[in-house]
N, C-alpha and C positions, 0 to 999 in steps of 0.2 A: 203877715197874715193874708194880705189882700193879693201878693204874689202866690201863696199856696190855694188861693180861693183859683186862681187862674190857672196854675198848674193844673189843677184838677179837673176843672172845665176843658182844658184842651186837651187834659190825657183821654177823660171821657169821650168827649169830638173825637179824638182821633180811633180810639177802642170802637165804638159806635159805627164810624165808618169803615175798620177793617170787618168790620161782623155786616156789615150790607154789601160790603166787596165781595165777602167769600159765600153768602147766601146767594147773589147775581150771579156768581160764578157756578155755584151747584147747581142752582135752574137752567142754567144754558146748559151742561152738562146732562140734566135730567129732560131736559126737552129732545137736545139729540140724541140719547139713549132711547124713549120713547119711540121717536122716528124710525127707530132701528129694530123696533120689537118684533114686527112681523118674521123681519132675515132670521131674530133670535130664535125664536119659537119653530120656525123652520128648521132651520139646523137643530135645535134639539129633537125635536122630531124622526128628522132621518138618524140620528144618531141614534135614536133608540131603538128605529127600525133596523138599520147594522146590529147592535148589539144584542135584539132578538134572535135574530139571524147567523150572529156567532154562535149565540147558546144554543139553539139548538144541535138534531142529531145529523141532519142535513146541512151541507155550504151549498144553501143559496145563489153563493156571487160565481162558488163553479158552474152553477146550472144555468146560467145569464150568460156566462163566459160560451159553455157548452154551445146552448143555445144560438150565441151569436157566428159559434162556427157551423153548425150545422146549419141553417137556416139557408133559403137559397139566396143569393147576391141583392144588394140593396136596388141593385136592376131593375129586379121582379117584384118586391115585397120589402114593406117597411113595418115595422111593430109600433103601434101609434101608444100602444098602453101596455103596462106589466105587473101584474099583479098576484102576489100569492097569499092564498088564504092559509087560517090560523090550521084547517086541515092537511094544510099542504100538496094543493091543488093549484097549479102555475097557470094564470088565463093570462090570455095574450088577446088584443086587437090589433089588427093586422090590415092593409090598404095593399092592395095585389095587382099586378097588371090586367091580369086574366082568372078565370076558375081553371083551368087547368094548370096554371101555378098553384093555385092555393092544394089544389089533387096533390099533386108534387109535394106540397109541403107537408100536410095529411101523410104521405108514405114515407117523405124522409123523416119527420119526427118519430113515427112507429117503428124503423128500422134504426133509429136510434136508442132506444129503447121505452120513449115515453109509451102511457097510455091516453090514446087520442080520440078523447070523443066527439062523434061526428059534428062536422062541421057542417056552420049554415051561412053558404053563401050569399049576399046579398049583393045587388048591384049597387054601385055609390063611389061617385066618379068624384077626385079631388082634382085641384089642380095642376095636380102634375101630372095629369095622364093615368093616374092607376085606377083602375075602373071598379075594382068590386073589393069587399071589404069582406073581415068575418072576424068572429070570436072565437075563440080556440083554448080547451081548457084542456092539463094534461094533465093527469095522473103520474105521479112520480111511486115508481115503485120500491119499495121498502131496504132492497140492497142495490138498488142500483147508486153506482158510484160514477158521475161523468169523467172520463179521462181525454180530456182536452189534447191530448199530445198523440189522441191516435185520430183524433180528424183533420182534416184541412178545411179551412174558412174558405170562403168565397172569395174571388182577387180585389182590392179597392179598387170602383171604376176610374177609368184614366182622365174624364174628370175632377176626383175628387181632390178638392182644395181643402179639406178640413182640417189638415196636418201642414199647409203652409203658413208659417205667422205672418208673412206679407199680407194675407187674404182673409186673415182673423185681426184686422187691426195690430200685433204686437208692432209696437217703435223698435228699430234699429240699431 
């Protein structure tokens, strides 16, 4: 009897302790999960932002594509922000060398076929030289279709290291 009394005590002990192992184990698990929430919510986010963007009657990611060929070379002008509303209206902020680039950009987006309402240039000089900024909103018109394959992009400057893995960190 006094052997089954002790059996049981240490089955218990030992039950007991697998059930505090595995609850320790779920908390460290639900702690770095946690940690992790913000990337999570992000990612679903842009996902849902894609998957708007699929369904609708426009591709979006051609007019980004479009976009990044038309535009004039990252030389001159950089897009600091991209945003298309639920009317589908594409605003862009934009950091320029000059106002006669941002002209330029004003008449290459028209002759591409966006509708470009005027632009207001503002001086606001960043760090790297680019002196005036502006907000830029386009009208996408209803059959327009961007066909990527009949523009040429701007060349990468001969600077550009963003396509070397040497010079983005990747190991060897």
């Amino acid at each position: 009897m006094a052997a089954a009394v002790v059996f049981v005590l240490g089955l218990k002990s030992y039950l007991v302790n697998q059930r505090k192992k595995t609850e320790a184990d779920w908390r460290t698990k639900v702690t770095e999960a946690e940690k992790l929430r913000p990337l999570y919510t992000k990612m679903i986010t842009q996902g849902k932002t894609v998957d708007a963007w699929a369904n609708e009657k426009r591709n979006w990611l051609d007019h980004y594509a479009f976009l990044s060929a038309v535009l004039p070379g990252s030389e001159e002008v950089y897009i600091t922000s991209l945003q298309i509303s639920p009317q589908g209206t594409i605003r862009l902020a934009v950091q320029a060398r000059s106002g006669e680039i941002l002209a330029k950009l004003d008449k290459q987006l028209r002759a591409a076929g966006y509708d470009v309402k005027p632009l207001a240039i503002t001086p606001g000089a960043d760090r790297n030289g680019y002196e005036f900024r502006s907000n830029v909103e386009l009208g996408v018109p209803a059959k327009m279709k961007p066909d990527i394959a009949k523009v040429k992009p701007p060349p990468r400057p001969a600077d550009d290291a963003s396509l070397d893995p040497k010079k983005r960190g990747a190991r060897g």
